[in-house]
KOLKE-932423 format. One record per residue: x, y, z of N, C-alpha, C in turn. Coordinates in Angstrom, 2 decimals. Last residue first. Layout:
N
+---------+---------+---------+---------+---------+---------+---------+---------+---------+
|     nc1 |     nc2 |     nc3 |    cac1 |    cac2 |    cac3 |     cc1 |     cc2 |     cc3 |
+---------+---------+---------+---------+---------+---------+---------+---------+---------+
|       X |       Y |       Z |       X |       Y |       Z |       X |       Y |       Z |
...
+---------+---------+---------+---------+---------+---------+---------+---------+---------+
! end
This chain:
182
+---------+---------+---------+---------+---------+---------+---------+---------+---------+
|     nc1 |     nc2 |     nc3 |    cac1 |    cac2 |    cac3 |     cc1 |     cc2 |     cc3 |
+---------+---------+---------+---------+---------+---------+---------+---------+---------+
|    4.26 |    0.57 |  141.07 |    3.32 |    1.05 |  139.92 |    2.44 |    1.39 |  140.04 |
|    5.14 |   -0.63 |  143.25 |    6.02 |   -0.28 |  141.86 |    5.71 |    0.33 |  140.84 |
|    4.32 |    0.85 |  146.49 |    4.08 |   -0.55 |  145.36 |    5.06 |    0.27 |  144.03 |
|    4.97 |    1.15 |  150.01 |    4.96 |    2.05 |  148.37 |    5.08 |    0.56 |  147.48 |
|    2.52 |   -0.33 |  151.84 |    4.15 |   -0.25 |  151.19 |    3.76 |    0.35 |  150.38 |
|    1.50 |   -2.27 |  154.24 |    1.17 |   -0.91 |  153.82 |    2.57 |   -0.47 |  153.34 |
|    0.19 |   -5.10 |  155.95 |    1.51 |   -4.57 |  155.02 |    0.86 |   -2.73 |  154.28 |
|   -0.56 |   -7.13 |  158.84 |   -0.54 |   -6.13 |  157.95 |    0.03 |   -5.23 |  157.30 |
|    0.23 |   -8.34 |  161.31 |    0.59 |   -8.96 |  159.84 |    0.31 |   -8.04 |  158.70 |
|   -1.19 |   -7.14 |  163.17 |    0.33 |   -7.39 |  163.14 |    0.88 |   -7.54 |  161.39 |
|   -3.55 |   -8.33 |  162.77 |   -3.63 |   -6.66 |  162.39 |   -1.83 |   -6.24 |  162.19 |
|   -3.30 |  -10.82 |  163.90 |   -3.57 |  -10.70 |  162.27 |   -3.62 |   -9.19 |  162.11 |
|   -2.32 |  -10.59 |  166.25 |   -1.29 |  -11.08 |  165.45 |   -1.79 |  -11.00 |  164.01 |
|   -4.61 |   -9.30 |  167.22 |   -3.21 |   -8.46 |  167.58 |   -2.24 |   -9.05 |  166.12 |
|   -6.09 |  -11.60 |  167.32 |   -6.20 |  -10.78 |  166.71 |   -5.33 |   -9.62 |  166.07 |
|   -4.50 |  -12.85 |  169.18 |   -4.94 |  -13.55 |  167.87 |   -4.77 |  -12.40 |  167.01 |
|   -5.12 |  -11.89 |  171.38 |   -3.59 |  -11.56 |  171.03 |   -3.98 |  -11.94 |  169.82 |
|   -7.81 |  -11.97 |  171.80 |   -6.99 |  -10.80 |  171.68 |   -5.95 |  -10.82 |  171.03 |
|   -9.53 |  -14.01 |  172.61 |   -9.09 |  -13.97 |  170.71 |   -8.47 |  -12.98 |  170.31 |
|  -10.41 |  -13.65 |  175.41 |   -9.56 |  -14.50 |  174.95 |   -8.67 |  -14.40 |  173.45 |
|  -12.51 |  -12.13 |  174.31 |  -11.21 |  -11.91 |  175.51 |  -10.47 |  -12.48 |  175.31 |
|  -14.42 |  -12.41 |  171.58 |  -14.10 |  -12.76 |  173.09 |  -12.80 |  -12.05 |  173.76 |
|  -14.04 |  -10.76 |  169.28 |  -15.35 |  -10.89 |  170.29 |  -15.12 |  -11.58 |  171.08 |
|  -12.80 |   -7.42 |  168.28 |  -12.33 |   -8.59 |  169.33 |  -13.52 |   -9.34 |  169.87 |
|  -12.54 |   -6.25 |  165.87 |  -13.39 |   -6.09 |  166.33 |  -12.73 |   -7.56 |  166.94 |
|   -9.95 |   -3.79 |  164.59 |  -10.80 |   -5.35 |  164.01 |  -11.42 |   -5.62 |  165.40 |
|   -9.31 |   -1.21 |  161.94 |   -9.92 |   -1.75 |  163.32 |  -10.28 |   -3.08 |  162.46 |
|   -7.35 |    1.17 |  160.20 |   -7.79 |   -0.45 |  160.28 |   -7.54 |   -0.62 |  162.02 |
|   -6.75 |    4.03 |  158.63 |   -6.75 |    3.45 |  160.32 |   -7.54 |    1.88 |  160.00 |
|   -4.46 |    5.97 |  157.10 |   -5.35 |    4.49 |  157.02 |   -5.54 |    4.21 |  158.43 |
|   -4.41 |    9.64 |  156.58 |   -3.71 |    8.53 |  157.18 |   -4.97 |    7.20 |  157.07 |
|   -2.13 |   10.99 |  154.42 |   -3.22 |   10.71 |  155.21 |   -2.65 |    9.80 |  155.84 |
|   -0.73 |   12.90 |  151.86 |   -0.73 |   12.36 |  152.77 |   -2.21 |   12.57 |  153.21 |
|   -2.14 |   13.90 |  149.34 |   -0.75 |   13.20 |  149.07 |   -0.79 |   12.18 |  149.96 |
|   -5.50 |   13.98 |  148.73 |   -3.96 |   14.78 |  149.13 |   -3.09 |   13.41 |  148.99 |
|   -7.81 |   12.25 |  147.68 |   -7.55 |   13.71 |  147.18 |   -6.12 |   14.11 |  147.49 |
|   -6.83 |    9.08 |  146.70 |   -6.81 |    9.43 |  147.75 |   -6.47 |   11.25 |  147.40 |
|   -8.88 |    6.65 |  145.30 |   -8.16 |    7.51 |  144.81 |   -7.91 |    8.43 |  146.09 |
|   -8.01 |    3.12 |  145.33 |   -8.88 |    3.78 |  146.38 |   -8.23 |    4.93 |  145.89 |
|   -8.79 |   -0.03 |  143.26 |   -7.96 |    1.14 |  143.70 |   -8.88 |    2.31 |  144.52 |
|   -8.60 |   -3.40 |  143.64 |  -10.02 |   -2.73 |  143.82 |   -8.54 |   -1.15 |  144.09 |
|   -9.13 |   -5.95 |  140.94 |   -7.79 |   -4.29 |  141.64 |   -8.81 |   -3.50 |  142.40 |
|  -10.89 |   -7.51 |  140.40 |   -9.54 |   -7.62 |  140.18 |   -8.86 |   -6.76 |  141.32 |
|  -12.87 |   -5.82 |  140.15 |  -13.45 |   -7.05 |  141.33 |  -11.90 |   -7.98 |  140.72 |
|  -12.39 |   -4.71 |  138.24 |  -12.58 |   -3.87 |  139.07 |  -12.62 |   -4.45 |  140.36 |
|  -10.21 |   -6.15 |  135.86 |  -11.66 |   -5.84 |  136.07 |  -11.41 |   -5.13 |  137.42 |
|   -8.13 |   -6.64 |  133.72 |   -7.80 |   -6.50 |  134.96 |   -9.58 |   -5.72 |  135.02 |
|   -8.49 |   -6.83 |  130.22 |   -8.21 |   -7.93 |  131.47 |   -8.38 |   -8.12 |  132.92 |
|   -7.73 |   -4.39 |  129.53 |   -9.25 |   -4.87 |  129.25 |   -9.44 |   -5.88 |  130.43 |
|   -5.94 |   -1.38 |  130.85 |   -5.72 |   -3.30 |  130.37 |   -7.54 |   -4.18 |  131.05 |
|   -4.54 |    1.30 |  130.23 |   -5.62 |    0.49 |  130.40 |   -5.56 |   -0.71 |  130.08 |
|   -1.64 |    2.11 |  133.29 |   -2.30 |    2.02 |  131.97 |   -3.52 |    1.08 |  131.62 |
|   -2.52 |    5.17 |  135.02 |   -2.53 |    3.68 |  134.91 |   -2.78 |    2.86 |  133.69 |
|   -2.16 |    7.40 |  135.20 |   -1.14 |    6.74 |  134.33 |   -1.29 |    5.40 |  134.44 |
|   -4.47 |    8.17 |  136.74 |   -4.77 |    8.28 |  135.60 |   -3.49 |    8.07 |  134.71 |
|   -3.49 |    7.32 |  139.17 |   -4.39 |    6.65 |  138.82 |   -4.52 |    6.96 |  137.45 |
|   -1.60 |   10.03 |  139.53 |   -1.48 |    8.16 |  139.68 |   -1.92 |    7.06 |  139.37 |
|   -3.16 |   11.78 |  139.85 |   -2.39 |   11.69 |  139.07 |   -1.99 |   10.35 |  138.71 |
|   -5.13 |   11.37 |  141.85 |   -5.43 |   11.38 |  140.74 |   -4.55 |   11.04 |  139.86 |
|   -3.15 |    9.06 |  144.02 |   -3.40 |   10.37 |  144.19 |   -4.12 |   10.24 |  142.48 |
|   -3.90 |    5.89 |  145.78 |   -3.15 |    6.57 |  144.75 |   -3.74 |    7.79 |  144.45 |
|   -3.81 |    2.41 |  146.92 |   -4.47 |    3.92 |  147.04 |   -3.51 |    4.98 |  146.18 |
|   -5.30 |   -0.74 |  146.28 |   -3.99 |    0.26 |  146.20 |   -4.82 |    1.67 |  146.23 |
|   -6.16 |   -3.63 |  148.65 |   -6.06 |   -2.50 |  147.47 |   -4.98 |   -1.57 |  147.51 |
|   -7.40 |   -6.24 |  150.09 |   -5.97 |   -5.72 |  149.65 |   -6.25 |   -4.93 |  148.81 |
|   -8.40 |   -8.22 |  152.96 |   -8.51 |   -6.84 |  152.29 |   -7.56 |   -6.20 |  151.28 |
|   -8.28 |  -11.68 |  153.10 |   -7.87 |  -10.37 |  153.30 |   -8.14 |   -9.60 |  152.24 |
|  -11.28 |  -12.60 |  152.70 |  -10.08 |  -13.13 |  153.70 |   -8.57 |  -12.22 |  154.03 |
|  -13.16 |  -10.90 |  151.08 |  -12.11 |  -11.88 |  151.00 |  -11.61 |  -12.12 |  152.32 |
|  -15.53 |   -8.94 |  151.21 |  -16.15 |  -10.53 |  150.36 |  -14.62 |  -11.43 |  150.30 |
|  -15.37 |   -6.48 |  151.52 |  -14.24 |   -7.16 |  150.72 |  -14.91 |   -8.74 |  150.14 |
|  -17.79 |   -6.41 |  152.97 |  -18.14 |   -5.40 |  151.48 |  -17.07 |   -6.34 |  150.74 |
|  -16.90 |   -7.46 |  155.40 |  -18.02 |   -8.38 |  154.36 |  -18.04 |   -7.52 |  153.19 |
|  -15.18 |   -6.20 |  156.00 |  -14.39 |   -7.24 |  155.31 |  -15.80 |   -8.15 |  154.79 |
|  -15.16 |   -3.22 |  154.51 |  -14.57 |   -3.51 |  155.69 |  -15.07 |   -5.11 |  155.14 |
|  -14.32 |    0.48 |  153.67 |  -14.09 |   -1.08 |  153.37 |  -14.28 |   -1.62 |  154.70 |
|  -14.20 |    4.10 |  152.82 |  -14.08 |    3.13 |  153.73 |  -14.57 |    1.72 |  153.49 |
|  -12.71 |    7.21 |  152.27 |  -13.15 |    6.18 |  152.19 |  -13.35 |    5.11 |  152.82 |
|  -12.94 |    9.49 |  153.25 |  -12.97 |    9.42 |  152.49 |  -13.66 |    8.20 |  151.59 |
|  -12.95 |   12.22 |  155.95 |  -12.80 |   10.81 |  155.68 |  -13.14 |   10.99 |  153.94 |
|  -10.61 |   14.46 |  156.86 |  -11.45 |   13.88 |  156.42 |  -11.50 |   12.82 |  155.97 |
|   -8.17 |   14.95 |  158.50 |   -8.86 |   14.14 |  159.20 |  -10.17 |   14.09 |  158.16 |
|   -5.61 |   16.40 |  157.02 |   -6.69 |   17.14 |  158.00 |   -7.82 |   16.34 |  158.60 |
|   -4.89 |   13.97 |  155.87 |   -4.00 |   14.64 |  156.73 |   -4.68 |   15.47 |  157.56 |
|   -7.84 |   12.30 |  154.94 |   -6.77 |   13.01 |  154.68 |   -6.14 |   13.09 |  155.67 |
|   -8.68 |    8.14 |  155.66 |   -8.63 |    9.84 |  156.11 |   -7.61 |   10.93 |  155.32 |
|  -10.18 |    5.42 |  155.14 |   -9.18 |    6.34 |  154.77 |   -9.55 |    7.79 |  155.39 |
|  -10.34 |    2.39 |  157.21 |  -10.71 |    4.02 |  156.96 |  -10.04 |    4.89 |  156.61 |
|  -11.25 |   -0.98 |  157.86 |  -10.53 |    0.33 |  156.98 |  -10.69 |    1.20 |  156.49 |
|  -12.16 |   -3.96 |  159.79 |  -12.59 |   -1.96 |  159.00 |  -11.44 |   -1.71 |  158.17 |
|  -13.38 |   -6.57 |  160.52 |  -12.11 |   -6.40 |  160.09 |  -12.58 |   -4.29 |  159.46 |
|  -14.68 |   -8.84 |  163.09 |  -15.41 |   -7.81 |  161.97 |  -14.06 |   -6.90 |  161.99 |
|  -14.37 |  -11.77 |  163.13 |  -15.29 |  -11.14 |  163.75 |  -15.93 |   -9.86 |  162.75 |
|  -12.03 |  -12.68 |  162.72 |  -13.24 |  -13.55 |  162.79 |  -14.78 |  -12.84 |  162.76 |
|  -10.19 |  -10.57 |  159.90 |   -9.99 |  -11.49 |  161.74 |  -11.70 |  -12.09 |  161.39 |
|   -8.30 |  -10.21 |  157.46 |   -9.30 |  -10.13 |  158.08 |   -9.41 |  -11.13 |  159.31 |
|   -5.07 |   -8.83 |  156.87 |   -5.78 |  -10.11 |  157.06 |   -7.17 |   -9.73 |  157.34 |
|   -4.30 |   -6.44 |  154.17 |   -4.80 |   -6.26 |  155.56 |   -5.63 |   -7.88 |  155.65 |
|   -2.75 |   -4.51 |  152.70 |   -2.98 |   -5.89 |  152.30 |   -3.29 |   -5.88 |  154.11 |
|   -1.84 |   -2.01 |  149.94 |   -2.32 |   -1.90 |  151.56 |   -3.18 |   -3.23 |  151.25 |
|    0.40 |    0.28 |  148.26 |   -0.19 |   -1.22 |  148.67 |   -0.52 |   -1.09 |  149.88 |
|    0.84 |    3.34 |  147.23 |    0.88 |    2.47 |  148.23 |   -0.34 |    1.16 |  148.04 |
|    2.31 |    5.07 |  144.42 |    1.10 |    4.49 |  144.94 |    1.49 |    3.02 |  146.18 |
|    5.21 |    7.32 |  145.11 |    4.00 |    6.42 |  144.13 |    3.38 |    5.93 |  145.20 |
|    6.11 |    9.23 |  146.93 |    7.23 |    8.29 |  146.24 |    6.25 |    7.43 |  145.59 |
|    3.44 |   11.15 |  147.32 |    4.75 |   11.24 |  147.10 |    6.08 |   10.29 |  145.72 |
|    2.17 |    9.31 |  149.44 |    2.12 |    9.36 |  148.31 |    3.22 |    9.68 |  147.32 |
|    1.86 |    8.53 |  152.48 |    2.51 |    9.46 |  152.12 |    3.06 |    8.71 |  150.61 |
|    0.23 |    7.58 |  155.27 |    0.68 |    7.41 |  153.83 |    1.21 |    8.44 |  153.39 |
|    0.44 |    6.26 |  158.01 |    0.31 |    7.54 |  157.57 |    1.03 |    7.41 |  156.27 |
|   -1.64 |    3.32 |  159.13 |   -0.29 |    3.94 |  158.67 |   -0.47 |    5.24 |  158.00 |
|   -2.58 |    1.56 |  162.37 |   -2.54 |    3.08 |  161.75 |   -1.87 |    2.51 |  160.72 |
|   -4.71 |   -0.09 |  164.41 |   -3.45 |   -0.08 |  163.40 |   -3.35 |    1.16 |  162.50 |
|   -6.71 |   -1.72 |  167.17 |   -6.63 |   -0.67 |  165.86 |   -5.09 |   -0.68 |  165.66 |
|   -9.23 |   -3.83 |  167.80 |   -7.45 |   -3.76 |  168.22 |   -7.52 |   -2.55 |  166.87 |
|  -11.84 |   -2.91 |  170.13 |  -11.08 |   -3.50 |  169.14 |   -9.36 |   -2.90 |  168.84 |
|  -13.09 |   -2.56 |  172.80 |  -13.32 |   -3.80 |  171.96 |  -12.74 |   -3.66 |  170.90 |
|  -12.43 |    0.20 |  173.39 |  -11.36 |   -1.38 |  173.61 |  -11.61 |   -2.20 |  173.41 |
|  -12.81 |    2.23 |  170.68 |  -13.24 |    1.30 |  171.77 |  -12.11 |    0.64 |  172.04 |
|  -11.31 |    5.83 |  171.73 |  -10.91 |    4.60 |  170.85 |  -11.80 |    3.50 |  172.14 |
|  -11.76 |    8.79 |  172.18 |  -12.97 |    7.73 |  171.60 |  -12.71 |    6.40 |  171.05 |
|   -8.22 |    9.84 |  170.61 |   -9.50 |   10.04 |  171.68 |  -10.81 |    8.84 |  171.47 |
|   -5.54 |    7.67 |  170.35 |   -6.75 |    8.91 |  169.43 |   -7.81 |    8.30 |  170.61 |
|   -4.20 |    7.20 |  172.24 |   -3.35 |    7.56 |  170.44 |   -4.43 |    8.48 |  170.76 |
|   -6.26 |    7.23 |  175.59 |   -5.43 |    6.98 |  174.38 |   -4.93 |    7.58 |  173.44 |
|   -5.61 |    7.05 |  179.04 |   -5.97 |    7.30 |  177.78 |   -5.51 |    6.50 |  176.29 |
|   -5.46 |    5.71 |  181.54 |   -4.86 |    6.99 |  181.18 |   -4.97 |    7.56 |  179.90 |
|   -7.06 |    3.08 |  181.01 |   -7.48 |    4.11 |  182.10 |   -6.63 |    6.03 |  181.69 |
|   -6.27 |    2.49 |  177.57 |   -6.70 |    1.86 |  178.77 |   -6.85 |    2.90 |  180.25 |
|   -6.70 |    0.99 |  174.30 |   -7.25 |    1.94 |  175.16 |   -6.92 |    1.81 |  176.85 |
|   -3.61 |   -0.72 |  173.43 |   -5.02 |   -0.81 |  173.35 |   -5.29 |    0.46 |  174.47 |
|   -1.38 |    0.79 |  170.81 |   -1.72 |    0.43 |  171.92 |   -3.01 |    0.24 |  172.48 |
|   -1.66 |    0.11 |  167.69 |   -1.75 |    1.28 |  167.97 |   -1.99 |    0.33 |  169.37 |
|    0.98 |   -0.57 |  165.33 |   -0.29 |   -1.30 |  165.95 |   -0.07 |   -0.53 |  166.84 |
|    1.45 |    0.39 |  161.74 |    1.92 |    0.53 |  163.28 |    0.47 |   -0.09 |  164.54 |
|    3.10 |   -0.02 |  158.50 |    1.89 |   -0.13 |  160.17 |    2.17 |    0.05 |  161.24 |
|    4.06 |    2.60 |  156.55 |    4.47 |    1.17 |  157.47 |    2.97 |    1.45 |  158.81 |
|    4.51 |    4.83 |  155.11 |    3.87 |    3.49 |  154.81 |    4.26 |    2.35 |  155.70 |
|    6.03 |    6.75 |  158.19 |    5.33 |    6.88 |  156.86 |    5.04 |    5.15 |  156.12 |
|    5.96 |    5.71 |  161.82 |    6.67 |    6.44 |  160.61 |    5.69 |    6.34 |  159.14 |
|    4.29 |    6.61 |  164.61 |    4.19 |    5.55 |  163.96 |    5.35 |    6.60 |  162.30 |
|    4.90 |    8.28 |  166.84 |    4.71 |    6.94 |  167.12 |    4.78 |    6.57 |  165.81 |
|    4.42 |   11.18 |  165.55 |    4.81 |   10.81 |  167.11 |    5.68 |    9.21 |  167.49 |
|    2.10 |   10.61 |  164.05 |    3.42 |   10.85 |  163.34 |    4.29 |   10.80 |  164.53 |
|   -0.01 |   10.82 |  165.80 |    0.49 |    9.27 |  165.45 |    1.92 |    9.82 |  164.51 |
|   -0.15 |   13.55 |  166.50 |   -0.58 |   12.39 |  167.40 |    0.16 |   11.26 |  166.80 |
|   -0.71 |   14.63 |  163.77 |    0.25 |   14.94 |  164.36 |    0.74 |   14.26 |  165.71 |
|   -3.30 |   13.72 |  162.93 |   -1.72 |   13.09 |  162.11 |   -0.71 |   13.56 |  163.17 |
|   -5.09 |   14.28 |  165.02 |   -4.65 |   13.03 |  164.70 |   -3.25 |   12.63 |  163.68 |
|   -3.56 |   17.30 |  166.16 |   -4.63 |   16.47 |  165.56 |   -4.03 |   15.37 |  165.70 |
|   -2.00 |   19.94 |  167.72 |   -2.17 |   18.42 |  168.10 |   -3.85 |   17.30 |  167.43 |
|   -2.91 |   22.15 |  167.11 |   -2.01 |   21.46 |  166.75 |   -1.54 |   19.91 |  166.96 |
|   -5.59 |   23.32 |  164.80 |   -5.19 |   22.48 |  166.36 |   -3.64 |   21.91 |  165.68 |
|   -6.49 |   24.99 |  162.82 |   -5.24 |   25.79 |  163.94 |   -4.98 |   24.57 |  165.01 |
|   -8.42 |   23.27 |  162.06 |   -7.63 |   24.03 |  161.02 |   -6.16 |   24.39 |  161.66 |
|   -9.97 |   23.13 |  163.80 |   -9.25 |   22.14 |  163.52 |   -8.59 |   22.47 |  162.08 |
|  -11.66 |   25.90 |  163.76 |  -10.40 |   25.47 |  164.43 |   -9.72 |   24.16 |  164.67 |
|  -13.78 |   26.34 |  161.87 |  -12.33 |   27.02 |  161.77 |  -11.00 |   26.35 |  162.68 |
|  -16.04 |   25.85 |  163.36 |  -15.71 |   25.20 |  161.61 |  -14.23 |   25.17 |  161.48 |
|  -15.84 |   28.02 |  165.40 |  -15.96 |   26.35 |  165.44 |  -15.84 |   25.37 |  164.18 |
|  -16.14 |   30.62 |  163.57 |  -14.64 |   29.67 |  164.80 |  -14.53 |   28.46 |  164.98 |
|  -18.03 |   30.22 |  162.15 |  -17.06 |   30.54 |  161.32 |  -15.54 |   29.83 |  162.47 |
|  -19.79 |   30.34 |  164.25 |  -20.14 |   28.98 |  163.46 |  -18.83 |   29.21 |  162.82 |
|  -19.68 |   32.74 |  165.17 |  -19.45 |   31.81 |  166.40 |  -19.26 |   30.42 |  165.56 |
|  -20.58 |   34.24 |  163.55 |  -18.91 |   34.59 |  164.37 |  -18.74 |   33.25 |  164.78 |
|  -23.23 |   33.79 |  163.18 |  -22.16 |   33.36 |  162.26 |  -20.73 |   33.43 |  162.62 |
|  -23.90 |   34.67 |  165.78 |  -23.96 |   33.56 |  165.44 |  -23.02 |   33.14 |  164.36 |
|  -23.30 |   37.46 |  165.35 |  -22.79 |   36.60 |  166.59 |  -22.86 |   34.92 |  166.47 |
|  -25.03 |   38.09 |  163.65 |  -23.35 |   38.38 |  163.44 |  -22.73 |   37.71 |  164.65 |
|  -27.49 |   37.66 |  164.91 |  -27.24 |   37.16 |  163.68 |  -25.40 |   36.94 |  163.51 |
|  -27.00 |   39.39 |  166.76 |  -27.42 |   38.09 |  167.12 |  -27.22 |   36.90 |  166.10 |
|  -27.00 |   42.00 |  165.55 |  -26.08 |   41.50 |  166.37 |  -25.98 |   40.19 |  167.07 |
|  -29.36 |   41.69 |  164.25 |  -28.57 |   42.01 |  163.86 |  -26.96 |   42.03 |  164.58 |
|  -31.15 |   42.54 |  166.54 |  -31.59 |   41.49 |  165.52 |  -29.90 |   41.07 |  164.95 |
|  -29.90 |   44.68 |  167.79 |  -30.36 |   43.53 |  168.75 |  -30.34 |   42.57 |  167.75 |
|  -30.97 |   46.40 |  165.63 |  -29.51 |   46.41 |  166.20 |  -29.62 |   45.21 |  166.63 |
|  -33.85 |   45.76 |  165.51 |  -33.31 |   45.64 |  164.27 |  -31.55 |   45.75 |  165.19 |
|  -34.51 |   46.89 |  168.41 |  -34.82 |   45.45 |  168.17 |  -33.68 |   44.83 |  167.10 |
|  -33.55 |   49.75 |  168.20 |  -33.16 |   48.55 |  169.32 |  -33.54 |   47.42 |  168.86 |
|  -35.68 |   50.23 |  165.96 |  -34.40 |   50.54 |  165.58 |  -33.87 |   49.47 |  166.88 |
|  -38.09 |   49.91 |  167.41 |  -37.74 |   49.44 |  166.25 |  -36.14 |   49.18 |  165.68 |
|  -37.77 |   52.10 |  169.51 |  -37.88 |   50.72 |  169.94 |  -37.59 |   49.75 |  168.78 |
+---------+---------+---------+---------+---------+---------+---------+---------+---------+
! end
């Protein structure tokens, strides 16, 4: 009876970890993630204003329709990207993600304390040829170090009337995401 329990024990155990090792494991094998979803639609440092949510779905799953969202899939590579984002009335985000969907970093427009959001994102390497200049402070350049090459930026802005839609549309519109010079 000892021995049945300890098997039993032991196969419950190995079943569990089987089971935690697959579910950890398989946004590893999906093929259809989020980069692969918006690479579809949107090209490399450039914005793209992502269609609003509506009965047949959406870009990316769980999107509210209270707000207008904007992608760009960065891609490092050719140097460090500029990213200059208006802020709207209400409430302005920005979320860095890798290519595999981790997050990383994130801003949004009371932390910015500006009217628009503007920093540079850049791989270690990138950052550490920056050269040092006593002058340029931190509340100067705000830089975002990004672990992989590619990802992707998602910027939401939060719609509070109905009416302040297209508005809004037109300040997420306006948003620049470019390889910078340096």
């Amino acid at each position: 009876m000892a021995r049945a329990l300890l098997v039993l024990a032991f196969g419950l155990v190995l079943g569990g970890i089987v089971h935690i090792v697959s579910v950890l494991s398989l946004p590893l094998f999906a093929e259809r993630d989020a980069f692969a979803r918006l690479s579809a639609i949107a090209e490399p440092n450039t914005v793209t204003l992502l269609d609003d949510p509506g009965p047949a779905g959406a870009v990316l799953p769980a999107s509210d329709p209270a707000f207008v969202s904007a992608v760009c899939l960065y891609d490092l590579a050719e140097g460090p990207m500029k990213l200059v984002l208006p802020t709207t009335p209400d409430y302005t985000s920005v979320s860095f993600y890798t290519r595999s969907g981790l997050a990383f970093y994130a801003i949004n427009d009371r932390a910015a304390g500006r009217q628009v959001i503007e920093l540079d994102l850049m791989n270690a390497r990138q950052k550490a040829e920056l050269p040092d200049n006593d002058e340029v402070t931190a509340a100067d350049q705000l830089i975002v170090e990004s672990p992989t090459d590619e990802g992707i930026v998602l910027m939401r802005a939060l719609v509070g009337e109905p009416s302040a839609r297209d508005l809004v549309r037109q300040r997420m519109a306006a948003a620049r995401c470019e390889v910078s010079g340096g």
